[in-house]
N, C-alpha and C positions, 0 to 999 in steps of 0.2 A: 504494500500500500504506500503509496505516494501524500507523504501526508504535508510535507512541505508543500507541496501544492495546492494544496488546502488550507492553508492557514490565510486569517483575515484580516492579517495590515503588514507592510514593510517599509524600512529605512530605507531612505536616500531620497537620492534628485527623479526630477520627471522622467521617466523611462518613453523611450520612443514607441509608437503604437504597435510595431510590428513583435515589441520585447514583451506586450502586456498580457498578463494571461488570465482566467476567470477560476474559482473557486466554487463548489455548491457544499454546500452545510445546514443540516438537520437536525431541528430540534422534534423529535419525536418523544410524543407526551402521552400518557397513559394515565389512568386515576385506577388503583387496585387496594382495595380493605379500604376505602379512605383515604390514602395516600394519593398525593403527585408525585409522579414516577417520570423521568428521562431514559430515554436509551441512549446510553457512553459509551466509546473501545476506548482500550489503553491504549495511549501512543509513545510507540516503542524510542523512546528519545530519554534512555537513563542518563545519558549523561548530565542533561539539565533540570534532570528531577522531576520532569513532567508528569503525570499518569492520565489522567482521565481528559478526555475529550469527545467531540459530538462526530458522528457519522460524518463524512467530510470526503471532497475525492474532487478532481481538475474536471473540469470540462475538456471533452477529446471529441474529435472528427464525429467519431462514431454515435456522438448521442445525438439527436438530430433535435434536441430541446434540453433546454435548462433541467425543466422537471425531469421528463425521460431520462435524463443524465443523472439526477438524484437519488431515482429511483433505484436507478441501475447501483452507486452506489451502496447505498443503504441495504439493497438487498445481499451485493458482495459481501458485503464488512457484518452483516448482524442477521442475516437470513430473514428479516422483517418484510414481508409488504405490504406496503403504504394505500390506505383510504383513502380519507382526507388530508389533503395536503393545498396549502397556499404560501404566496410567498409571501416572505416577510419585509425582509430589508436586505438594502445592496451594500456591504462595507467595503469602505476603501481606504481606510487611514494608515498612515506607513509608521506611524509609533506603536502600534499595538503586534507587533510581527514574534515570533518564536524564534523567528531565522536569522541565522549572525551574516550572510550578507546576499540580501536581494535588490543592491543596490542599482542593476539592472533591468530589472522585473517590474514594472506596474502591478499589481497583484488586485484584484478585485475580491470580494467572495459576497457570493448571493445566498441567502440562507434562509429556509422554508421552516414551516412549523407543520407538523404532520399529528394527527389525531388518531391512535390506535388504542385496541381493547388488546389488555397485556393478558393473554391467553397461554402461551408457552414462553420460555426459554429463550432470551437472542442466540441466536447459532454458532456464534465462536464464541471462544475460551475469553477473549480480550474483549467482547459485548457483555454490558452486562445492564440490566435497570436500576438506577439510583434513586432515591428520595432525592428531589428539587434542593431539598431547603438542607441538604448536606453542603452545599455550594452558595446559596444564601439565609441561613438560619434568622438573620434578623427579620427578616419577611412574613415569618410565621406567627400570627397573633392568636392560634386557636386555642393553646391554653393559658391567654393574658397578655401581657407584655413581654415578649422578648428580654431572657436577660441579656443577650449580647448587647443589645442595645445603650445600656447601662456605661457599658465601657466605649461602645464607638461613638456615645456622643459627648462623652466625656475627650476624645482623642478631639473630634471633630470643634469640639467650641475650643481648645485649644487653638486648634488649627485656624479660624473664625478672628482670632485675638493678634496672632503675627503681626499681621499690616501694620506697621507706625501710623499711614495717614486712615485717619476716620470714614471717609469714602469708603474704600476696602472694606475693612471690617464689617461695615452696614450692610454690604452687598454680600459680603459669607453669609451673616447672621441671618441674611433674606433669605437667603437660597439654603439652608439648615432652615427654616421655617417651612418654604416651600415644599422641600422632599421630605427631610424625617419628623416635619413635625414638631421641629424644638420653637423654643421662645413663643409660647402659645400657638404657634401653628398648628392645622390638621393633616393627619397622615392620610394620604390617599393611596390605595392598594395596585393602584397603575403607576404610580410612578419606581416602576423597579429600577427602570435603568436611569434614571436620574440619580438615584442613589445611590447604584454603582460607578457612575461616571463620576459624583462627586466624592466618593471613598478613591477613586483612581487618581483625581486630582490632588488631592489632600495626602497623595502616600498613603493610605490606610491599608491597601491591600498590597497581597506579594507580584503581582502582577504588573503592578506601577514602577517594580524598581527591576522590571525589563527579566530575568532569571528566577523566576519566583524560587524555584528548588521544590523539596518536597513541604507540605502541609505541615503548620508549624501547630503542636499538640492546642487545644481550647483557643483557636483564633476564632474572634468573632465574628471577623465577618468570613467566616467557612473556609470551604478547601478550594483551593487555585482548578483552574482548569486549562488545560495547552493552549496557546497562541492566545486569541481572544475570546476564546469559546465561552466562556463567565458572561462575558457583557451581550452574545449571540442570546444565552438562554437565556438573562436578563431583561432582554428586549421581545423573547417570547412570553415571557411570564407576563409582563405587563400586558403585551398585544391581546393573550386570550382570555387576563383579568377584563379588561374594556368587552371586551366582544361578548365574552358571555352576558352581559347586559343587555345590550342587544340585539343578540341571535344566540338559537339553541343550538351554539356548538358544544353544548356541555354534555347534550345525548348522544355523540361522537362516541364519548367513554364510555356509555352505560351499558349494559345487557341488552335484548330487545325486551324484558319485563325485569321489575324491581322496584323496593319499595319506596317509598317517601322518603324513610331514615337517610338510604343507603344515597339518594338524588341529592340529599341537604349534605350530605357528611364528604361528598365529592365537591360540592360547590364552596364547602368551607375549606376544604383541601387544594383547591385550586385558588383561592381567592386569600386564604391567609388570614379567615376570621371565624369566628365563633358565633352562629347565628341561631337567633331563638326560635326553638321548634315548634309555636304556634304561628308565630308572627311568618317563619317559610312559608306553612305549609295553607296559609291563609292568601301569602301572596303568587306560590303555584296554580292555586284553585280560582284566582281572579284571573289571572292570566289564561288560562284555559291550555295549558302546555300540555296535561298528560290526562287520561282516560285511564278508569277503572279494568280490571279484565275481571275472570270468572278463578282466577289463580290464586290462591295464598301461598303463603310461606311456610314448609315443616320441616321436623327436624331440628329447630335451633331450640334454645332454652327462650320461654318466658310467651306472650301471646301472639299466637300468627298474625302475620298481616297480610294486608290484601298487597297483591300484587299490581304494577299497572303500567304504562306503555306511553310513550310520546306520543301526542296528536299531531302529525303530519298538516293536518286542514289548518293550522293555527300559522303556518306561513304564507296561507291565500287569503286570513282572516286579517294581518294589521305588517306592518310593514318591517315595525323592528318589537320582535315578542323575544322579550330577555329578560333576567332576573336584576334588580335594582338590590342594590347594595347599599347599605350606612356606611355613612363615612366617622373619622375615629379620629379622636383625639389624644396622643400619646404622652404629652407634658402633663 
């Protein structure tokens, strides 16, 4: 695997067009017990200490499309194939590179968010499915407040305080209100990759200081990921935090029947919050997203439930049928 090829920013000057080459990169997402799940390979690069990274692979002659090419990918490197799949965003920044010199190279990388039900196994040894918030734990408010949090905003108003001139300073302290929330700010559950862009800024993470190495034992803000693949899922996590509000890509993940519980406990798992199981399931049933069926649930401990099914007709019914989320105050 060509994974240098794959990577999603490089140093140096303007490369000429005929030097420039494209990248595709996969964040394939999964929701299993409750959990957000990624599919990662390890990328064989010990010497830099790297380990986990996203499906990733060059665009060559032979894909006759972007996607086609990802596909292809992804199925190589992790035996997965892909659903839903859209693209994301196109990077092209030459600071964010893994690679010690592409200083020839233009390097692009286009990178998809793909929606699968984690059914079996990735197929090689070096695929494997991660919990999300191994790579960003600050994210996850289901059981409270983040204790990382404690300590990277502590790093971060530090950070906020440098500037000699008063300008500066005002303009950190804005921007720590806007994304995490600090100095009476509200947290909004879309802004991931703001968050990591201003942890990247700030030095906070191993990433910013270009050789991250390997994952350094209780770092808050998570475990590094190869080239820029942190700030790729990043910018996934937010895109399908937003979207699930307005389209039911959240039954992407689901079985085709399943209960109320198991629909709330995914959307809190995707979203990074704790929500009250009257107040969901009161705004499911206005919404008109799922139908009852004739199925219950047995077998488990305690009382069956009824099973039930996404309504299809509710996309011909209103234009954006999505789930509305609270927004949170973290100071």
């Amino acid at each position: 695997m060509d994974v240098a090829a794959a990577q999603t920013g490089a140093r140096g000057a303007q490369a000429p067009p005929e030097r420039s080459s494209v990248g595709l990169v996969a964040v394939i997402v999964a929701a299993t017990k409750g959990e957000p799940r990624a599919l990662t390979i390890r990328v064989p690069d010990q010497a830099s200490g790297r380990g986990d990274g996203l499906p990733a692979g060059p665009l060559v002659p032979e894909h006759a499309t972007l996607e086609r090419g990802l596909r292809a990918w992804v199925e190589r490197q992790t035996h997965q194939r892909l659903g839903y799949v859209e693209q994301l965003y196109t990077f092209g920044d030459r600071d964010r590179s893994g690679t010690a010199d592409m200083s020839e190279v233009h390097s692009l990388s286009v990178a998809y968010l793909a929606l699968v039900r984690e059914e079996r196994p990735a197929g090689l040894a070096e695929a494997a499915w991660q919990n999300w918030y191994r790579y960003l734990p600050y994210e996850d408010f289901r059981q409270g407040r983040p204790r990382q949090l404690d300590a990277i905003e502590a790093r971060l108003a530090a950070w906020a305080a440098e500037p000699e001139d008063c300008a500066t300073r005002t303009r950190r302290l804005d921007r720590l209100g806007l994304t995490f929330g600090m100095n009476g700010g509200t947290w909004n559950e879309e802004r991931v990759l703001e968050r990591y862009e201003l942890l990247f800024e700030a030095g906070l993470i191993p990433e910013a200081r270009g050789n991250p190495g390997p994952a350094l034992p209780n770092d808050p803000t998570g475990v590094p990921m190869a080239f820029d693949h942190r700030r790729v899922l990043a910018t996934a996590i937010g895109r399908l935090r937003g979207k699930i509000k307005y389209r039911p890509v959240v039954f992407e993940l689901m079985p085709p029947e399943f209960t109320l519980l198991q629909l709330q406990r995914t959307v809190e798992a995707l979203s990074g919050t704790q929500l009250h199981k009257q107040n969901f399931r009161r705004l499911v049933a206005q919404q008109g997203l799922v139908e009852e069926t004739e199925s219950v649930t047995s077998g488990a401990a305690g009382r069956p439930a009824r099973l039930v099914r996404f309504r299809r007709e509710v996309l011909l019914e209103r234009p954006a049928p999505g789930l509305r989320l609270p927004s949170r105050r973290v100071g």
